[in-house]
C-alpha positions as CSV (number, residue, x, y, z in Angstrom):
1,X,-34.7,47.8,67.4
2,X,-38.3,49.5,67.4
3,X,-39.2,51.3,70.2
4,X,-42.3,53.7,70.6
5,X,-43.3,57.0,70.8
6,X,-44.9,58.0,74.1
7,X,-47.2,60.2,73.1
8,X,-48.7,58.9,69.9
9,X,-48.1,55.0,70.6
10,X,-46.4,54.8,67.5
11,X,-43.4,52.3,66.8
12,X,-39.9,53.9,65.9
13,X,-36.9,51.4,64.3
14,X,-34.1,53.0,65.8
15,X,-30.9,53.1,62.8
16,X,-28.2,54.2,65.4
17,X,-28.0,51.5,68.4
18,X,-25.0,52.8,69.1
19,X,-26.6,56.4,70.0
20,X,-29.4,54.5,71.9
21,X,-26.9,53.0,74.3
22,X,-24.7,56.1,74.7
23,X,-26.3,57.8,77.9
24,X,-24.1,60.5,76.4
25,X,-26.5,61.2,73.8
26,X,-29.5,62.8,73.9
27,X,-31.2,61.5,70.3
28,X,-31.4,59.0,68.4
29,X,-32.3,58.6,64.8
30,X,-34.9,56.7,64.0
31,X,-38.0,56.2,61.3
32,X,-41.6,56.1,62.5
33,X,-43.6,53.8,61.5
34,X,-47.5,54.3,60.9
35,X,-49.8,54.7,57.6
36,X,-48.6,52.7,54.6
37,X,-44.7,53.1,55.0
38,X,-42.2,53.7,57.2
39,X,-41.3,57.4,57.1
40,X,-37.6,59.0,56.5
41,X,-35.1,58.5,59.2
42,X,-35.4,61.8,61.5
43,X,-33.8,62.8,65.0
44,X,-36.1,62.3,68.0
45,X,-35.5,63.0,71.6
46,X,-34.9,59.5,73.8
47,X,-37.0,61.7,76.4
48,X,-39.9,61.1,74.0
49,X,-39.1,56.9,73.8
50,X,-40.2,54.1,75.6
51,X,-40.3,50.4,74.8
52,X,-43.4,49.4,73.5
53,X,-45.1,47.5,76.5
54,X,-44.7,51.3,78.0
55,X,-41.5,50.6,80.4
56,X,-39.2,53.3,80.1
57,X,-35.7,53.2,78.6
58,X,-33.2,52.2,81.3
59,X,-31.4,55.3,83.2
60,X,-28.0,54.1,81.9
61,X,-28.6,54.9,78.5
62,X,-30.2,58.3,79.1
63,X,-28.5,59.8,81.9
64,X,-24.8,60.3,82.3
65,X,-24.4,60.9,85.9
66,X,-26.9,58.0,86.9
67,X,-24.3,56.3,88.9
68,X,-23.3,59.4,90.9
69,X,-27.3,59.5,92.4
């Protein structure tokens, strides 16, 4: 799944969909892609993702208590 970064623009493949999902989980890891090649898978923050039309990520997957607000 490629998402982006928020702050650069740049598109990330995420390798763990499970982690993505899991609202228990606060990264993900995933490689970013810009320049020539992809780089080396590396942790990152799903605070720092966003789909890359610019919605955010769904609540569900990054908040635990979401159903509790």
């Amino acid at each position: 799944m490629l998402l982006a970064e928020k702050s650069t623009g740049h598109l990330v493949e995420i390798s763990d969909i499970k982690a993505l999902y899991d609202p228990n989980e606060q990264e993900v890891t995933g490689s970013v892609h810009y320049g020539e090649e992809a780089q080396d898978p590396e942790p990152i923050a799903k605070s720092k993702l966003a789909f890359p039309s610019g919605e955010p990520l769904p609540v569900c997957w990054t908040d635990p208590d979401y159903r509790q607000k």
